[in-house]
C-alpha atoms as one frame of an Amber mdcrd trajectory, in Angstrom:
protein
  36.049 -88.899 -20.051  38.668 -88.288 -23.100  41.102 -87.456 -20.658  43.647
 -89.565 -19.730  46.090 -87.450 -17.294  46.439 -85.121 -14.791  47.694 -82.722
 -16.970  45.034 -82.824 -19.657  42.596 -81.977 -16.709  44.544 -78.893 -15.632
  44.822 -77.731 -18.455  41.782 -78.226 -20.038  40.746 -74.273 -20.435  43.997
 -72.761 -21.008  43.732 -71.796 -24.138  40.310 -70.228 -23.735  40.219 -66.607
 -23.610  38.195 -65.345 -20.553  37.942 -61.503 -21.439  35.423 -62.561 -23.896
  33.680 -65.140 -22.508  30.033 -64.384 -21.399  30.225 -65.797 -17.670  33.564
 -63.046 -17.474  32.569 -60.112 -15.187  34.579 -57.162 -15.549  33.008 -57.099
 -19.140  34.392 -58.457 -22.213  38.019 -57.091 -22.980  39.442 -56.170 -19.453
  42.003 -57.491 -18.409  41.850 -58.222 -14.116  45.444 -59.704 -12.819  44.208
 -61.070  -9.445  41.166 -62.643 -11.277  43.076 -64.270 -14.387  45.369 -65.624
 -11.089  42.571 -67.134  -9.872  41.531 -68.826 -12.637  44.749 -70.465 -13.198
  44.644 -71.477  -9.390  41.239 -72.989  -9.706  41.987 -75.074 -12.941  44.690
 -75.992 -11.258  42.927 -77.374  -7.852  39.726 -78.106  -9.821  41.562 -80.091
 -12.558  43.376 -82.086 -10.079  39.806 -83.005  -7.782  38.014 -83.589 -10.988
  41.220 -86.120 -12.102  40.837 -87.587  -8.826  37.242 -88.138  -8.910  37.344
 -89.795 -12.499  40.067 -91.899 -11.389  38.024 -93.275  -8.628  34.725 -93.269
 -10.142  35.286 -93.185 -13.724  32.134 -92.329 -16.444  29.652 -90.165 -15.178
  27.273 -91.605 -12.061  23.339 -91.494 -12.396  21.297 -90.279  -9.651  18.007
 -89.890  -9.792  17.693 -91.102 -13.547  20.031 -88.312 -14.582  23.274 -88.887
 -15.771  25.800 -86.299 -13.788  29.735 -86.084 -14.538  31.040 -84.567 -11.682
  34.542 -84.130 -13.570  33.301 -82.366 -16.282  31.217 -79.804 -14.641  34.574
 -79.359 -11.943  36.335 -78.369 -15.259  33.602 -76.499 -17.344  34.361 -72.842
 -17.868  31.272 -71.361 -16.153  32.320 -73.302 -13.014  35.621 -71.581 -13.369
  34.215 -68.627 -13.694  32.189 -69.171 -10.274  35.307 -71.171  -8.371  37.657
 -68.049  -9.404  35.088 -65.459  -8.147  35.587 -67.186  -4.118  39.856 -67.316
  -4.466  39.763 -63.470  -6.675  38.710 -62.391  -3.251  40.966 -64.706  -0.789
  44.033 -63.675  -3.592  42.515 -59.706  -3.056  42.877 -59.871   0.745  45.778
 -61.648   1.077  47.940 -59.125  -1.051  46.240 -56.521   1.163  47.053 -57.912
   4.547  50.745 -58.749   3.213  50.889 -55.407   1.863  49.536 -54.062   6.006
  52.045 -56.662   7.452  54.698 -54.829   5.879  53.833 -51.493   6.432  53.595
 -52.542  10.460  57.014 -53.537  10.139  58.288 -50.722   8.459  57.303 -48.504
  11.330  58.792 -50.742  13.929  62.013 -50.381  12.006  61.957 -46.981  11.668
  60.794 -46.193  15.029  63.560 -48.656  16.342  66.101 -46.494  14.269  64.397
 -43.006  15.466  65.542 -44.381  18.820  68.638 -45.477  18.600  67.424 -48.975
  18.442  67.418 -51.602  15.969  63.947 -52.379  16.586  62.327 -55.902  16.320
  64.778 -58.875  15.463  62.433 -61.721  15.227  62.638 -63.565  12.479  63.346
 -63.021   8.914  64.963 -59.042   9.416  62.202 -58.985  12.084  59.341 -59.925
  10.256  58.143 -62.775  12.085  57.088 -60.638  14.906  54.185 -59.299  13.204
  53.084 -62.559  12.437  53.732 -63.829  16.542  51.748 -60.853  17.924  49.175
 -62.104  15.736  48.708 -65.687  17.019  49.402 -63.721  20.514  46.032 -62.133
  20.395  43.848 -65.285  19.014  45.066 -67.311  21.871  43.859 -64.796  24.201
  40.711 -65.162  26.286  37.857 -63.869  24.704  36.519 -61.755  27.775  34.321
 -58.548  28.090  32.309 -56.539  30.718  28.977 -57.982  32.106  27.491 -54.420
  31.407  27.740 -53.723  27.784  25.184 -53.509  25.276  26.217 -57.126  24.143
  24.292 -56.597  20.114  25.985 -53.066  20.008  29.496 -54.055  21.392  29.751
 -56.503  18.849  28.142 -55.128  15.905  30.303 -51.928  15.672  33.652 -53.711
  16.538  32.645 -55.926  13.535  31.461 -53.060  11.188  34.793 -51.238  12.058
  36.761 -53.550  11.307  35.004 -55.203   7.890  34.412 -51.593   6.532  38.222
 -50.918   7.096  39.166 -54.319   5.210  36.317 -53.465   2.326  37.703 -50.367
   1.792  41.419 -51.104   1.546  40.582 -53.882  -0.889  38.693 -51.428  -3.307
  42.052 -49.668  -3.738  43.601 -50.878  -6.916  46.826 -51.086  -7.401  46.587
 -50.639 -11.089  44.731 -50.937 -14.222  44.545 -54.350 -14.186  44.449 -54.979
 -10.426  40.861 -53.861  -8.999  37.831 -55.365  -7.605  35.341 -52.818  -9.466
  36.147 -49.926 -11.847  33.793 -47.896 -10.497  33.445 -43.821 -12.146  33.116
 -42.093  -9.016  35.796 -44.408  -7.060  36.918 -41.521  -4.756  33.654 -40.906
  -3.365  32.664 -44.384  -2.655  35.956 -45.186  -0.792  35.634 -41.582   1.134
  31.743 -42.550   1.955  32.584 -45.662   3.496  35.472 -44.217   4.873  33.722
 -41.364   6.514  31.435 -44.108   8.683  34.049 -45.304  10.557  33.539 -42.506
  13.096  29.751 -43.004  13.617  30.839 -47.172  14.611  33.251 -45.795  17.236
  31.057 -43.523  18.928  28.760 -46.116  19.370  31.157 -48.489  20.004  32.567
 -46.121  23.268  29.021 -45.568  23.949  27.880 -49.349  24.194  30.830 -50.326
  26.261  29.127 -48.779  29.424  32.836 -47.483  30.789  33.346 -43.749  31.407
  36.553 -43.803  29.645  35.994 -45.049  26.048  32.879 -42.834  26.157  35.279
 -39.963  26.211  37.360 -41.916  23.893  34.493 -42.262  21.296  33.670 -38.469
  21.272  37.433 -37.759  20.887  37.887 -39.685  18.196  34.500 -38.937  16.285
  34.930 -35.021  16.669  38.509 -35.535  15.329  37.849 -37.844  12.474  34.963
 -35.506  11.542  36.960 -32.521  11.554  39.674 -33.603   9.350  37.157 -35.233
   7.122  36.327 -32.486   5.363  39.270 -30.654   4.272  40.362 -34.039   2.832
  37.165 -34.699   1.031  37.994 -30.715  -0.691  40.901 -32.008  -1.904  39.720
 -34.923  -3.471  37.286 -33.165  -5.344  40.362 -30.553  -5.803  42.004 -33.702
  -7.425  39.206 -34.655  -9.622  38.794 -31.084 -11.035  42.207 -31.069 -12.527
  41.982 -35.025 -13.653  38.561 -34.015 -15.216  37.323 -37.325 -13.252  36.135
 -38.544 -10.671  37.268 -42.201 -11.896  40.736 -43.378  -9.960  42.158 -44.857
 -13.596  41.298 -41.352 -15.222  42.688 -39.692 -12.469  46.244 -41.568 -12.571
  46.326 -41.368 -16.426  46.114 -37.447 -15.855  49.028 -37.787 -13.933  50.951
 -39.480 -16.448  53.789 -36.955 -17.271  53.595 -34.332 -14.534  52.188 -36.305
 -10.453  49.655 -33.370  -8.723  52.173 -32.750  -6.375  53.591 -30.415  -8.161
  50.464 -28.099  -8.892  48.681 -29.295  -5.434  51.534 -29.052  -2.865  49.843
 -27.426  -0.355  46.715 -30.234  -0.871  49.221 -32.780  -0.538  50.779 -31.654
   2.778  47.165 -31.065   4.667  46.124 -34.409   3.123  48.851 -36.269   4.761
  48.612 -34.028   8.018  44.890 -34.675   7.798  44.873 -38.943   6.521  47.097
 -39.364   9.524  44.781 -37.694  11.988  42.157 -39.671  10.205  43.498 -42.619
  10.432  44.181 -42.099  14.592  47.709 -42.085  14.320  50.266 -40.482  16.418
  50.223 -37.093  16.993  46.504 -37.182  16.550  45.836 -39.902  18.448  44.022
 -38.697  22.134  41.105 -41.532  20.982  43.497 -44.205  22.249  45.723 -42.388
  25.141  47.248 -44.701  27.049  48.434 -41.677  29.203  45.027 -40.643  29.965
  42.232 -43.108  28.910  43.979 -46.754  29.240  43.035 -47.287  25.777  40.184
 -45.282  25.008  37.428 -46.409  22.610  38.902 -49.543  22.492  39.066 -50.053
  26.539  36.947 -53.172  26.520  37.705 -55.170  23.920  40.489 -57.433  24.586
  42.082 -60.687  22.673  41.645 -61.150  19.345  39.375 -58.241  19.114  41.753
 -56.361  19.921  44.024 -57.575  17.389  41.613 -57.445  15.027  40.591 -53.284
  16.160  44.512 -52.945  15.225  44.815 -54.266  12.299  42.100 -52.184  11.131
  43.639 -48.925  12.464  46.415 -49.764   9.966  44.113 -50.968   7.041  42.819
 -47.274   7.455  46.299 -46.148   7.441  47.224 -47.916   3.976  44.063 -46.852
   2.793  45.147 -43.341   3.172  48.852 -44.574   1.955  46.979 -45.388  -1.319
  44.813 -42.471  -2.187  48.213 -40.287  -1.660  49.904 -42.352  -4.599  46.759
 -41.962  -6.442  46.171 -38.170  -5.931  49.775 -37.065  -5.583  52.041 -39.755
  -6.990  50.827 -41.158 -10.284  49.653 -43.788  -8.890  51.047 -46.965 -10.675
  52.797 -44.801 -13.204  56.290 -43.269 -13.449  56.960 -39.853 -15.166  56.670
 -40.558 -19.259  56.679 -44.101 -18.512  53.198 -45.874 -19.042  54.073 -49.216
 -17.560  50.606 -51.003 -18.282  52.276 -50.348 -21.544  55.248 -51.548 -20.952
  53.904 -55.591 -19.589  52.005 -55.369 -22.959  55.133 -54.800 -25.069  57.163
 -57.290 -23.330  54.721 -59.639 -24.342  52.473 -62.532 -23.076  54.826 -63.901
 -21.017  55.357 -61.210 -19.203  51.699 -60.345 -18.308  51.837 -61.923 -15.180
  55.174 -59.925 -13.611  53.049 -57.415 -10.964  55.385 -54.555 -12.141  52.518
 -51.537 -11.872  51.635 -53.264  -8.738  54.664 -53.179  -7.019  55.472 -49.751
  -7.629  52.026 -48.828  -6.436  53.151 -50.430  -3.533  56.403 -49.338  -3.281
  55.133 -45.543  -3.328  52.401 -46.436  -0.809  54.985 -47.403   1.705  56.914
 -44.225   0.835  54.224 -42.512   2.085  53.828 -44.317   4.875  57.076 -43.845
   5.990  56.380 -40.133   5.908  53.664 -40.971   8.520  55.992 -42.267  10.349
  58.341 -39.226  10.265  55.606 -37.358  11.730  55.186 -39.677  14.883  58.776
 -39.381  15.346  59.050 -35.537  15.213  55.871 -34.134  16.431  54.559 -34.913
  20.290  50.749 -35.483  20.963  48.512 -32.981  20.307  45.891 -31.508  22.982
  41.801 -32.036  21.765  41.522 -28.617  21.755  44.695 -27.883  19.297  43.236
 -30.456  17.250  40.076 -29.296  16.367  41.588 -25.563  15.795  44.219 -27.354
  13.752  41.268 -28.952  11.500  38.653 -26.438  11.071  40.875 -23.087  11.586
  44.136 -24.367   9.968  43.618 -26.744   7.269  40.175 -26.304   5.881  41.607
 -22.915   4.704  44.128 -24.630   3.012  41.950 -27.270   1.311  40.069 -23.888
   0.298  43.331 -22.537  -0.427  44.812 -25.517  -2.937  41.247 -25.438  -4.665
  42.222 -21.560  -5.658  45.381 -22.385  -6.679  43.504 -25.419  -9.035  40.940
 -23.104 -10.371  43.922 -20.622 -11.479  45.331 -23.184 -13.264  42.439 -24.436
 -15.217  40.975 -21.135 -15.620  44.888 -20.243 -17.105  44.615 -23.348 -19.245
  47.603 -24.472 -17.790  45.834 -28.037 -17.008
């Protein structure tokens, strides 16, 4: 090898545009944060291996009559390419989990402060405690009922809990930070969405205990009911964006958010994401009161930690189509702020700016969520279905009107 240090392995690619290289996959020109991050981290780790490895076995080693350099192919830019693809996804989940870390925390704060308390002191501002009730449950004995439908028990807790991560990772947080830029985004993150009933039923089916039967129904006749007015409202959305794309959407939104023209959409979307989502008021699938725990009855340990965490993966999920209906998404009013990182130059590409306001608003409307579990007691099975079919599919039907008036009007 030519290369004589460390650093010359490291950086070996860095001046190598990757938006127009053929091995790039988000097609030649885009720009994706977390996966440009990735790269960096992998010709980082994969320049300092393939150092080591020349070091210790220096010239290329012959195996079979064929003469392979293990450092140069560590180092090659379609190996990059490959290498960055495995930590674009680790980098993609790990800002989402952070992101549902601090969301849980936000409601124990707020909660605490609803009641007078100061709510968890654990760590870092109280922090830490999320993390501790974490390790809690995955040193917990993994134990379950001799008389479940063992393939079925498993299965569902497994699909409800992977669909509920796949889905909150398909949320960008902006332009540049997205697994796939997919046209019809909404209805692909509202179809896998919308399955997450089906898996509980099962789920309270499969556990052969009285109780998270009844929990199952509960929450699939909820989930079901509040599905719909929500999915009206999306496609509300998408009429006045002209799009069914989430970028085209927030660039619609770019000097006046659809909360203004789609109020009454926005407060039945965050009545019904919150009943979707099996939060309190709405949430007589788990009762405590009433069912022990409902659907979720038998699973204990870390799949019950696991069950949670995906209640509030769902929850941020709904958090983020809010900002990107209602909010602007990652912009601010007249400000373009992909704009912005481009102006500042280079050097500035890499400061998450979009990203964190994304964020920012998400847990905004989270917190809102959270206003409504303070204020509002639980909510009987029967209210809840009126509630959904009698109360806010007329106003999804209602906000469409007012949509149609506008565009009609040539207002948008």
């Amino acid at each position: 090898m030519a290369y004589r240090s460390i650093i010359d392995y490291v950086t070996a690619n860095w001046g190598m545009d990757y938006t127009t290289y053929t091995g790039y996959p988000f097609g030649a020109g885009v720009e994706n944060l977390p996966y440009l991050i990735s790269l960096r981290i992998w010709e980082c780790i994969g320049g300092a291996i393939a150092w080591l490895l020349d070091l210790l076995f220096p010239g290329a080693v012959t195996i079979d009559g064929y003469d392979i350099d293990v450092s140069a192919w560590l180092i090659d830019p379609y190996t990059c390419v490959i290498f960055a693809l495995v930590i674009f996804m680790i980098v993609i989940f790990a800002v989402a989990f952070i992101a549902v870390l601090i969301s849980l925390w936000e409601e124990r704060k707020v909660l605490g402060r609803a009641m007078d308390r100061r709510g968890t002191m654990i760590g870092m501002w109280g922090f830490v405690q999320c993390v501790a009730d974490g390790l809690k449950t995955f040193m917990k004995d993994n134990v379950h009922s001799t008389r479940i439908d063992k393939m079925t028990y498993w299965w569902t807790a497994a699909l409800v809990i992977g669909t509920s991560v796949l889905i909150d990772c398909m949320v960008p947080l902006s332009g540049r930070w997205f697994v796939v830029n997919y046209d019809a985004g909404l209805i692909i993150i509202m179809g896998l969405y919308a399955l997450a009933p089906f898996f509980i039923l099962v789920s309270g089916w499969a556990q052969n205990n009285k109780y998270s039967l009844i929990g199952g129904i509960r929450a699939a006749e909820m989930m079901i009911s509040y599905e719909v007015p929500m999915l009206i409202i999306i496609v509300t959305a998408a009429l006045l964006a002209g799009s069914l794309n989430i970028g085209d959407i927030v660039a619609a939104q770019q000097d006046v958010w659809f909360v203004i023209p789609m109020c009454v959409g926005f407060v039945t979307f965050l009545i019904c994401s919150t009943a979707e989502a099996e939060r309190a008021p709405f949430d007589l699938a788990e009762a405590e009161s009433e069912l022990v725990e409902g659907w979720q009855t038998e699973y204990g340990g870390m799949k019950w930690g696991l069950i949670m965490l995906a209640d509030y993966m769902r929850g941020a999920v709904s958090c983020g189509m809010i900002v990107i209906l209602f909010f602007g998404g990652w912009q601010l009013p007249f400000i373009d702020l992909m704009q912005v990182c481009k102006d500042l130059g280079p050097n500035f590409f890499w400061v998450p700016i979009p990203e964190v306001v994304f964020l920012l608003k998400a847990w905004f409307a989270f917190f809102l969520m959270i206003m409504i579990r303070c204020g509002v007691a639980r909510v009987r099975t029967d209210s809840i279905l009126n509630l959904g079919w009698k109360v806010f599919m007329p106003l999804s039907v209602v906000n469409l009107l007012i949509v149609l008036a506008l565009k009609v009007g040539g207002i948008y």
